[in-house]
OpenMM code with the backbone's topology and positions (N, CA, C; nanometers):
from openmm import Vec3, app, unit

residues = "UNK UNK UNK UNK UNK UNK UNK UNK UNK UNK UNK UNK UNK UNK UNK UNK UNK UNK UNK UNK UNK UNK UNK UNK UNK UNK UNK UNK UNK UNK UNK UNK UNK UNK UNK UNK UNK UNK UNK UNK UNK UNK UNK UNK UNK UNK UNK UNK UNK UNK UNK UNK UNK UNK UNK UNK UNK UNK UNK UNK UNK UNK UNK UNK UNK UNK UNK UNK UNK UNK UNK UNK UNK UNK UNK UNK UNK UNK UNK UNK UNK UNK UNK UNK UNK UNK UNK UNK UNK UNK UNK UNK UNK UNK UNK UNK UNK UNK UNK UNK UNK UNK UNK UNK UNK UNK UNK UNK UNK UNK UNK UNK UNK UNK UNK UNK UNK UNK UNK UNK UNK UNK UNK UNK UNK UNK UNK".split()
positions = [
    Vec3(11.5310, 8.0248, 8.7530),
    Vec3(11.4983, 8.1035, 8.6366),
    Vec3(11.5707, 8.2375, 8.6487),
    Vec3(11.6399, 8.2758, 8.5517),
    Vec3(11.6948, 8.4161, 8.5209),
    Vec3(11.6292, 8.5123, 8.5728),
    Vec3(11.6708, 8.6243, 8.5386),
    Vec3(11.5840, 8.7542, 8.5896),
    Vec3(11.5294, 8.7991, 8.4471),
    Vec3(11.6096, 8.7753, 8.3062),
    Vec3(11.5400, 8.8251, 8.2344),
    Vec3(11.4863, 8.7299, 8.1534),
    Vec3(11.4239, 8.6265, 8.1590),
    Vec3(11.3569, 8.5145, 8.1568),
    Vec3(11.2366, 8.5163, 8.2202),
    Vec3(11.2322, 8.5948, 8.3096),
    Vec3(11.1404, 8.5892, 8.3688),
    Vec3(11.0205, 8.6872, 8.3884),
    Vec3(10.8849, 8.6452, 8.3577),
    Vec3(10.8070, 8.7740, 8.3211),
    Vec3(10.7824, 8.8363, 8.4518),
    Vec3(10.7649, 8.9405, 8.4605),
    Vec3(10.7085, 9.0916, 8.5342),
    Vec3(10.5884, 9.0372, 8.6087),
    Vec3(10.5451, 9.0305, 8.6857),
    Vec3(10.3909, 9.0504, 8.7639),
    Vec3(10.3674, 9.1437, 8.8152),
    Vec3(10.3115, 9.2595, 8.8047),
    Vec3(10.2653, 9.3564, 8.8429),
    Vec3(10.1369, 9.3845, 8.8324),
    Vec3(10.0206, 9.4403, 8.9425),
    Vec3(9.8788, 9.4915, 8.9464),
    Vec3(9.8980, 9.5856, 8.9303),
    Vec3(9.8324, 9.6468, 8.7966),
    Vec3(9.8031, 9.7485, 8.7852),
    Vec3(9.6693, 9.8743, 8.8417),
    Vec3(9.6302, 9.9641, 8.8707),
    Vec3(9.5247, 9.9689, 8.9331),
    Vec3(9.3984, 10.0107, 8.8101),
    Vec3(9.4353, 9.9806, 8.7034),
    Vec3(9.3660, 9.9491, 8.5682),
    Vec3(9.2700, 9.7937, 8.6099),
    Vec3(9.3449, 9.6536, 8.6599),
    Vec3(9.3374, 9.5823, 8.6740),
    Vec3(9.1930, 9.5132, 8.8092),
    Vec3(9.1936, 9.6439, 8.8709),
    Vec3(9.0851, 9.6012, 8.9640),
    Vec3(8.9767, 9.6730, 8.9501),
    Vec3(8.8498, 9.5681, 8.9733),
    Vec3(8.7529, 9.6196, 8.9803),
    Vec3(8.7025, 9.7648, 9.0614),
    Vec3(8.6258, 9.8625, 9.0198),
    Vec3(8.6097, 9.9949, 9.0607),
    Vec3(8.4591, 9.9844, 9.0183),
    Vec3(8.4223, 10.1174, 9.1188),
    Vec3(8.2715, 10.1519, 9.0781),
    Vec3(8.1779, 10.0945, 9.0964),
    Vec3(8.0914, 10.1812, 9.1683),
    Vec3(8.0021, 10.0769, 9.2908),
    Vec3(7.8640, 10.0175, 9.1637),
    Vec3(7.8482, 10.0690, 9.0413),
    Vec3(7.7631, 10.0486, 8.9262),
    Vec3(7.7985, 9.8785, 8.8688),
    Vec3(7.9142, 9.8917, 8.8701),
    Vec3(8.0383, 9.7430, 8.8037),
    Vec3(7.9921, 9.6391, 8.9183),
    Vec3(8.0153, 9.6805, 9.0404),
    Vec3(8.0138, 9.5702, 9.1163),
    Vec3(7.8774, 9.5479, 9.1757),
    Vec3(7.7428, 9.6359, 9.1665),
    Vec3(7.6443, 9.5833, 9.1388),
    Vec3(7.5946, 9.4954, 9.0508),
    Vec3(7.6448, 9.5435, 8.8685),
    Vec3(7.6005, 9.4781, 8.8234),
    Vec3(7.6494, 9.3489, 8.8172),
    Vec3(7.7426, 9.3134, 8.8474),
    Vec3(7.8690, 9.1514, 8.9266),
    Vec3(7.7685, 9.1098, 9.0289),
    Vec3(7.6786, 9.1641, 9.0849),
    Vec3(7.6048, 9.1027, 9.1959),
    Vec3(7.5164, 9.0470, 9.1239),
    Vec3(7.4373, 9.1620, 9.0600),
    Vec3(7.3135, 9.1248, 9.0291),
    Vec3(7.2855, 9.0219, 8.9216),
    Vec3(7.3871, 9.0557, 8.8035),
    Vec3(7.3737, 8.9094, 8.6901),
    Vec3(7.4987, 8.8425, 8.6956),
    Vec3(7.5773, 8.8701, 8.7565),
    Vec3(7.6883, 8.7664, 8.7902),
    Vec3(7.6749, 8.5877, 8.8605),
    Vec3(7.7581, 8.5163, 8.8632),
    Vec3(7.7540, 8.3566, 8.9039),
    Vec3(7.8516, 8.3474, 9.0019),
    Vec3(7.7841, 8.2757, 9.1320),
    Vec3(7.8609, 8.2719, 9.2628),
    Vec3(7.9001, 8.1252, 9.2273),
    Vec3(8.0604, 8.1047, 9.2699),
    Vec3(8.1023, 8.0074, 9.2968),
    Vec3(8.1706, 8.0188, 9.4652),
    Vec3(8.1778, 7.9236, 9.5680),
    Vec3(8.1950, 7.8807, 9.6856),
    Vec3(8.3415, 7.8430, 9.6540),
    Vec3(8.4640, 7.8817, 9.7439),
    Vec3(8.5783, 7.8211, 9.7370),
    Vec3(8.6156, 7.7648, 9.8648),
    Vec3(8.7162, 7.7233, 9.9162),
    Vec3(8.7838, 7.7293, 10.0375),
    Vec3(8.7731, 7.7677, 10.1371),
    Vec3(8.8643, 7.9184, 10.0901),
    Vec3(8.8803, 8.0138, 10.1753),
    Vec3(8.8571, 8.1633, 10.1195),
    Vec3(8.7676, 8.1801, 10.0167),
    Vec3(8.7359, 8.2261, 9.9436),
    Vec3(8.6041, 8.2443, 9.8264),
    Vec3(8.5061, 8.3301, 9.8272),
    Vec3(8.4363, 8.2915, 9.7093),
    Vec3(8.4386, 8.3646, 9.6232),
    Vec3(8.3643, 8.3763, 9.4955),
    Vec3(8.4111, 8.4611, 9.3892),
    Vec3(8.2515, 8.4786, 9.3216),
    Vec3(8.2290, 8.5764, 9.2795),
    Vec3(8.1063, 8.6016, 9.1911),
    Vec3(8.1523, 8.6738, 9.0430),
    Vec3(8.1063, 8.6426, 8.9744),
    Vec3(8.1858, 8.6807, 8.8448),
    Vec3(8.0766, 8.7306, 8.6956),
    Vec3(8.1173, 8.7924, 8.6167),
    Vec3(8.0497, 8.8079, 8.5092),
    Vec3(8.1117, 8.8559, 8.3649),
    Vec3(8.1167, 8.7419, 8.2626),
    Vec3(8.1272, 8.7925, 8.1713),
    Vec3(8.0422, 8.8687, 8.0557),
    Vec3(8.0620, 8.9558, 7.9877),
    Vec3(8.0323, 8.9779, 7.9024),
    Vec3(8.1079, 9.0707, 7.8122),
    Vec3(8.0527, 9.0889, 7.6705),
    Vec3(8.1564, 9.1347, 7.5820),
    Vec3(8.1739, 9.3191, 7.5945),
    Vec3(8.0551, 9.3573, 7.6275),
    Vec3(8.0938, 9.5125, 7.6743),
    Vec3(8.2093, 9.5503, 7.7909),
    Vec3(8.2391, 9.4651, 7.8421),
    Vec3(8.3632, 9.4845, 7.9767),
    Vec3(8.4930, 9.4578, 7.8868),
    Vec3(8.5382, 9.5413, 7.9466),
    Vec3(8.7072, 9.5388, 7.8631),
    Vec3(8.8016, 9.4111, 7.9304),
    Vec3(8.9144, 9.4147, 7.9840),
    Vec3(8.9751, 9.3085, 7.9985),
    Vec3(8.9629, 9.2806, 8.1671),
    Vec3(9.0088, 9.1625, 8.1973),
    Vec3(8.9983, 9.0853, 8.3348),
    Vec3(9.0164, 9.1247, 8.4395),
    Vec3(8.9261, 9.1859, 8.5537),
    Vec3(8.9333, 9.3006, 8.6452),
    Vec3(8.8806, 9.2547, 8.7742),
    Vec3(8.8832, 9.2657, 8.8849),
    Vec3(8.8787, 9.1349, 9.0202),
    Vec3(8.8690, 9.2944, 9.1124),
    Vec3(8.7743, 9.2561, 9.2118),
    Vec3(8.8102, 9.3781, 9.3137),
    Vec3(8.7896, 9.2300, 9.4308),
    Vec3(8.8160, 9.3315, 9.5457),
    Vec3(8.8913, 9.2182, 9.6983),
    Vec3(8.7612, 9.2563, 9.7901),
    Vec3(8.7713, 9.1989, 9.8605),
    Vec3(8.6671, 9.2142, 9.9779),
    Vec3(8.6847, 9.0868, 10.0966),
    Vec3(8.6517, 9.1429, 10.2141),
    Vec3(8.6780, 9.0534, 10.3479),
    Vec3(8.5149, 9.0228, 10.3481),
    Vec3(8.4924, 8.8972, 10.4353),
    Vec3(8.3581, 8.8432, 10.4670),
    Vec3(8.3570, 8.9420, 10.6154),
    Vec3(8.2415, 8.9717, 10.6919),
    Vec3(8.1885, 9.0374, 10.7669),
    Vec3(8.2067, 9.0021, 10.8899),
    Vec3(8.2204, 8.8705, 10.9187),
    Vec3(8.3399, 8.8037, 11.0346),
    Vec3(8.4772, 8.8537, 11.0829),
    Vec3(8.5540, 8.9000, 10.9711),
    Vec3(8.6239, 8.9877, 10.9958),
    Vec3(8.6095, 9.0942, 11.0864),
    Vec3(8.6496, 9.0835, 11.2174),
    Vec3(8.6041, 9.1733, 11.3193),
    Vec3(8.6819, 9.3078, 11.3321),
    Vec3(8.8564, 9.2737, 11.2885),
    Vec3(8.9215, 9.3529, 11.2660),
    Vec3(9.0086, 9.4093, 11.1744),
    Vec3(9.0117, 9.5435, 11.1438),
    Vec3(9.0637, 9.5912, 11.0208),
    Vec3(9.1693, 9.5039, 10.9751),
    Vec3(9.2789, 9.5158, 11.1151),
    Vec3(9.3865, 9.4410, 11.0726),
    Vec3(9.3632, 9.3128, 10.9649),
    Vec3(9.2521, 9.2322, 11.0615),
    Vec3(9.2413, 9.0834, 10.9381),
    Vec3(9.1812, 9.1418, 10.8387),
    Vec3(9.0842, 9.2054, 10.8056),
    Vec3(8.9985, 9.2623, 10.6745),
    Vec3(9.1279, 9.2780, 10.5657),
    Vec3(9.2567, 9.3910, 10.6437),
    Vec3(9.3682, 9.4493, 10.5352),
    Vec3(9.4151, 9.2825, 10.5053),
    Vec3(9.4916, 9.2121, 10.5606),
    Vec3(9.5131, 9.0598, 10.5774),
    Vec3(9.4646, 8.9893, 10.4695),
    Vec3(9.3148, 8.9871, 10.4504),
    Vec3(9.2648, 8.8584, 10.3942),
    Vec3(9.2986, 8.9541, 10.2398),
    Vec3(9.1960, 9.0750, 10.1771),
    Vec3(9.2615, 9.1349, 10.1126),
    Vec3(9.4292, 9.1488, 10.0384),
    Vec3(9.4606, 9.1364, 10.1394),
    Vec3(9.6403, 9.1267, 10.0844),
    Vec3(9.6493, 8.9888, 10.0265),
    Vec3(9.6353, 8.9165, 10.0885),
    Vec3(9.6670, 8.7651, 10.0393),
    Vec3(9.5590, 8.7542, 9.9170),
    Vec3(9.4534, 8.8156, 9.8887),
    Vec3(9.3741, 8.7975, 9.7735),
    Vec3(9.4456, 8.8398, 9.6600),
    Vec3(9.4719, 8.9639, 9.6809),
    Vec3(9.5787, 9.0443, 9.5927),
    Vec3(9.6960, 8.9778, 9.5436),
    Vec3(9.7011, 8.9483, 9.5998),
    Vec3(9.8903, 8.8929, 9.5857),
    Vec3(9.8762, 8.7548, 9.4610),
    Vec3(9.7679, 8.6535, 9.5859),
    Vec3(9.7063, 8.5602, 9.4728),
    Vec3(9.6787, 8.5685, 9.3150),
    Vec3(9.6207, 8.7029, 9.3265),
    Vec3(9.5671, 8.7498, 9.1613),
    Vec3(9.6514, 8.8070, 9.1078),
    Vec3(9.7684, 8.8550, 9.2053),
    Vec3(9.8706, 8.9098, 9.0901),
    Vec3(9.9483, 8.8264, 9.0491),
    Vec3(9.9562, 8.6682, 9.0571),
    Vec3(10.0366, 8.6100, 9.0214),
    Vec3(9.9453, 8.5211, 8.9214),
    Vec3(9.8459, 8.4980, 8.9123),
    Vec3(9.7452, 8.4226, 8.8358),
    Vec3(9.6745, 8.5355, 8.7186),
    Vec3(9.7080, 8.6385, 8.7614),
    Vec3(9.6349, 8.7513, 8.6548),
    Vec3(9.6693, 8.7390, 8.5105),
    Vec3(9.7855, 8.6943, 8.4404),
    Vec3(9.8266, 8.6710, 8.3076),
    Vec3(9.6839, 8.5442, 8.2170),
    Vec3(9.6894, 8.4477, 8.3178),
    Vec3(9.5820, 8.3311, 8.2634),
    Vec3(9.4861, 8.3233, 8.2560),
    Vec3(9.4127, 8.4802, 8.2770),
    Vec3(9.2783, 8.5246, 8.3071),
    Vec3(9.1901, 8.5660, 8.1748),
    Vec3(9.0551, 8.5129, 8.1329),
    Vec3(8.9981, 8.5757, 8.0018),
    Vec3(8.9647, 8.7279, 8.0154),
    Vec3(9.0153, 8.7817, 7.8810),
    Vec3(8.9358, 8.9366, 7.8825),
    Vec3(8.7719, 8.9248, 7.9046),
    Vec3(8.7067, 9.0772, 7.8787),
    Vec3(8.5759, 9.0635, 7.8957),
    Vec3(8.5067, 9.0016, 8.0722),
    Vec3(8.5818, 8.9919, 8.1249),
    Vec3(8.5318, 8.9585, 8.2819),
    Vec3(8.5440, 9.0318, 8.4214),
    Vec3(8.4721, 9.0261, 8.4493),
    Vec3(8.4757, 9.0862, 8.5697),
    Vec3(8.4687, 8.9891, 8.7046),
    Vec3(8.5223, 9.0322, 8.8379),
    Vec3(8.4828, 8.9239, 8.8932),
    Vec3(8.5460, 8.9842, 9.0685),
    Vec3(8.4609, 8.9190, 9.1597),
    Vec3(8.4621, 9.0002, 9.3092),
    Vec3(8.4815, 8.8514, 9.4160),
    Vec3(8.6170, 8.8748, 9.4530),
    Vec3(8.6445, 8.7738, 9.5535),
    Vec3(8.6313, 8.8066, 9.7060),
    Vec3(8.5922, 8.6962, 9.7847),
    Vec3(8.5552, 8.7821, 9.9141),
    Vec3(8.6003, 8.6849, 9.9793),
    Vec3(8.7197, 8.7270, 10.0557),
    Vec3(8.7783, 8.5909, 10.1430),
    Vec3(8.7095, 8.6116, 10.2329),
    Vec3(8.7612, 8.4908, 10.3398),
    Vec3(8.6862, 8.4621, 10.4817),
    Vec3(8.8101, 8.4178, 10.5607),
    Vec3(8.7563, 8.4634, 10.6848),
    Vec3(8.8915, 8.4021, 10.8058),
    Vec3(8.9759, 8.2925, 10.8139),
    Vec3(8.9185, 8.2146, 10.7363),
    Vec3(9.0287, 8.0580, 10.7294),
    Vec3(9.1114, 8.0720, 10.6676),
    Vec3(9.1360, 8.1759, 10.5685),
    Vec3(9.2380, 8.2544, 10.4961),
    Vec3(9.3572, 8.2681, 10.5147),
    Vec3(9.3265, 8.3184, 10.6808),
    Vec3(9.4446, 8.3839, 10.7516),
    Vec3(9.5564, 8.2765, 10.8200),
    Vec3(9.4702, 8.1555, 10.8260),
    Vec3(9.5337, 8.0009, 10.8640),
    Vec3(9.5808, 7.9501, 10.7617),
    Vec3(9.5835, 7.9700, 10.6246),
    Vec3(9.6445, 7.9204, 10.5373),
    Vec3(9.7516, 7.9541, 10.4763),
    Vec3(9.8378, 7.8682, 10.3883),
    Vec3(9.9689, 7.9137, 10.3812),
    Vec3(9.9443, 7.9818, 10.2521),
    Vec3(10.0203, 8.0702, 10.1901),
    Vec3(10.0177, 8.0944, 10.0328),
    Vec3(9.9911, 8.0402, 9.9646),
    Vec3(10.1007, 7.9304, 9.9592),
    Vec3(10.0981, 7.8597, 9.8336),
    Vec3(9.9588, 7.7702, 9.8009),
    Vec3(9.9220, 7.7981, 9.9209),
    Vec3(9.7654, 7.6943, 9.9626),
    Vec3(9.6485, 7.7760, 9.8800),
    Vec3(9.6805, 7.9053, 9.8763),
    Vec3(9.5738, 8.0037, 9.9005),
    Vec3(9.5974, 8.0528, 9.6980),
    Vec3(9.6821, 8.0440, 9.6674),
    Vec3(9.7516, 8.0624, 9.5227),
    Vec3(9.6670, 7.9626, 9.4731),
    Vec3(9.7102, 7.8450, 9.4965),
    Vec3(9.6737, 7.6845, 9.4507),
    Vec3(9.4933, 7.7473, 9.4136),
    Vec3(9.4308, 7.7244, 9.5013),
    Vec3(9.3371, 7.7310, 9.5244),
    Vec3(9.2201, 7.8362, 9.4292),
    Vec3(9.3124, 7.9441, 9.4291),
    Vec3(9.2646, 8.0975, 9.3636),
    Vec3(9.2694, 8.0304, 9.2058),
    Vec3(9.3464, 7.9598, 9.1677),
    Vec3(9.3810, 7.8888, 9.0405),
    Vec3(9.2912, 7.7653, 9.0100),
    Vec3(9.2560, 7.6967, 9.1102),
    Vec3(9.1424, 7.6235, 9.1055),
    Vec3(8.9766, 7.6741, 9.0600),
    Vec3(8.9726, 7.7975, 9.1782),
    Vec3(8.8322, 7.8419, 9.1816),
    Vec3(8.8289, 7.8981, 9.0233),
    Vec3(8.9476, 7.9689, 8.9216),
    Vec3(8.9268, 8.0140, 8.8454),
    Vec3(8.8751, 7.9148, 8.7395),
    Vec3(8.9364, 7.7891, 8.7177),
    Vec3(8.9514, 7.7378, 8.6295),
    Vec3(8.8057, 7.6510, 8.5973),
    Vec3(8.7557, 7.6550, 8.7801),
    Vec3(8.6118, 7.5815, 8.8133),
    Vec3(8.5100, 7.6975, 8.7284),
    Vec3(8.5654, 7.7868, 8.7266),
    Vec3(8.4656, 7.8973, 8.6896),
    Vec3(8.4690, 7.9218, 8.5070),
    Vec3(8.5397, 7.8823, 8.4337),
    Vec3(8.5928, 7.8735, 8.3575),
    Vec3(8.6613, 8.0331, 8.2469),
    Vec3(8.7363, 8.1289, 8.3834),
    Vec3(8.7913, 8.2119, 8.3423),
    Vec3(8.9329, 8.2249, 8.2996),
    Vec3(8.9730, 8.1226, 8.3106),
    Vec3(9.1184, 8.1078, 8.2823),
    Vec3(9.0966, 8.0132, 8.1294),
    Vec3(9.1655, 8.1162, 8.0473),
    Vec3(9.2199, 8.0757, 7.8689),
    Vec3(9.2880, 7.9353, 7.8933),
    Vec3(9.2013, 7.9037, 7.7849),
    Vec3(9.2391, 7.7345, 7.7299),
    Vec3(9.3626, 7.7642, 7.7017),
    Vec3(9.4720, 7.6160, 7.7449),
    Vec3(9.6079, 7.5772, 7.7805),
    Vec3(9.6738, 7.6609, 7.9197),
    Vec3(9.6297, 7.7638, 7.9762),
    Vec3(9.6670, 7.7939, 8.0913),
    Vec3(9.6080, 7.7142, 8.2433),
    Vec3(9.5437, 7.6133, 8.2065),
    Vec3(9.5289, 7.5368, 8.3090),
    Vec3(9.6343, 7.4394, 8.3644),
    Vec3(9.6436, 7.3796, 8.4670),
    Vec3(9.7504, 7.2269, 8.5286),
    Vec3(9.8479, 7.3461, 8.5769),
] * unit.nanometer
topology = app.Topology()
chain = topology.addChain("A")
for resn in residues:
    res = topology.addResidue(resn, chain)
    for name in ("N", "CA", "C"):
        topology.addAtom(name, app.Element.getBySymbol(name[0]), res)
């Protein structure tokens, strides 16, 4: 694919979840789904503006290094899946150490799965 064929992926820091109020209320009336290497708790509703994800390591994580690690690979994941995402949602992924054993494309795959299980990804952006 060309270079100008080809769309932009960029995270914006518009794009991630902020504010310890947001990600309470993602706890508190939000829906846990179980992934992989990964889980996700999520919440829509129509007062939230568009599709916003904050990162988080599971508590196993003994060291920063893996905490920054699992994080990065979350990130990266969502910045490439972030276009197929519904407005109005919010949503908090929290990898876990098996993470760090997996390959990308494994961990991409997957991030695209959990979404679609969840049903935040816009009809025809699925397969």
């Amino acid at each position: 694919m060309t270079r100008s064929k080809q769309q932009r992926c960029f995270l914006p820091k518009h794009k991630i979840l902020r504010g310890e109020r947001t990600i309470e209320r993602v706890f508190r009336e939000g829906t846990f789904v179980r992934g992989k290497w990964f889980d996700v708790v999520y919440l829509c509703h129509e007062d939230l503006g568009e599709f916003t994800l904050a990162f988080a390591a599971t508590r196993r994580a003994r060291h920063a290094v893996e905490r920054n690690r699992i994080k990065r690979r979350l990130r990266e994941a969502f910045r490439l899946e972030q276009i197929a995402l519904r407005p109005h949602c919010c949503a908090l992924a929290i990898g876990n150490t098996k993470i760090l054993r997996a390959g990308f494309p494994e961990v991409r795959a997957e991030m695209k799965r959990v979404f679609a299980q969840t049903g935040l990804l816009e009809a025809g952006a699925e397969g």
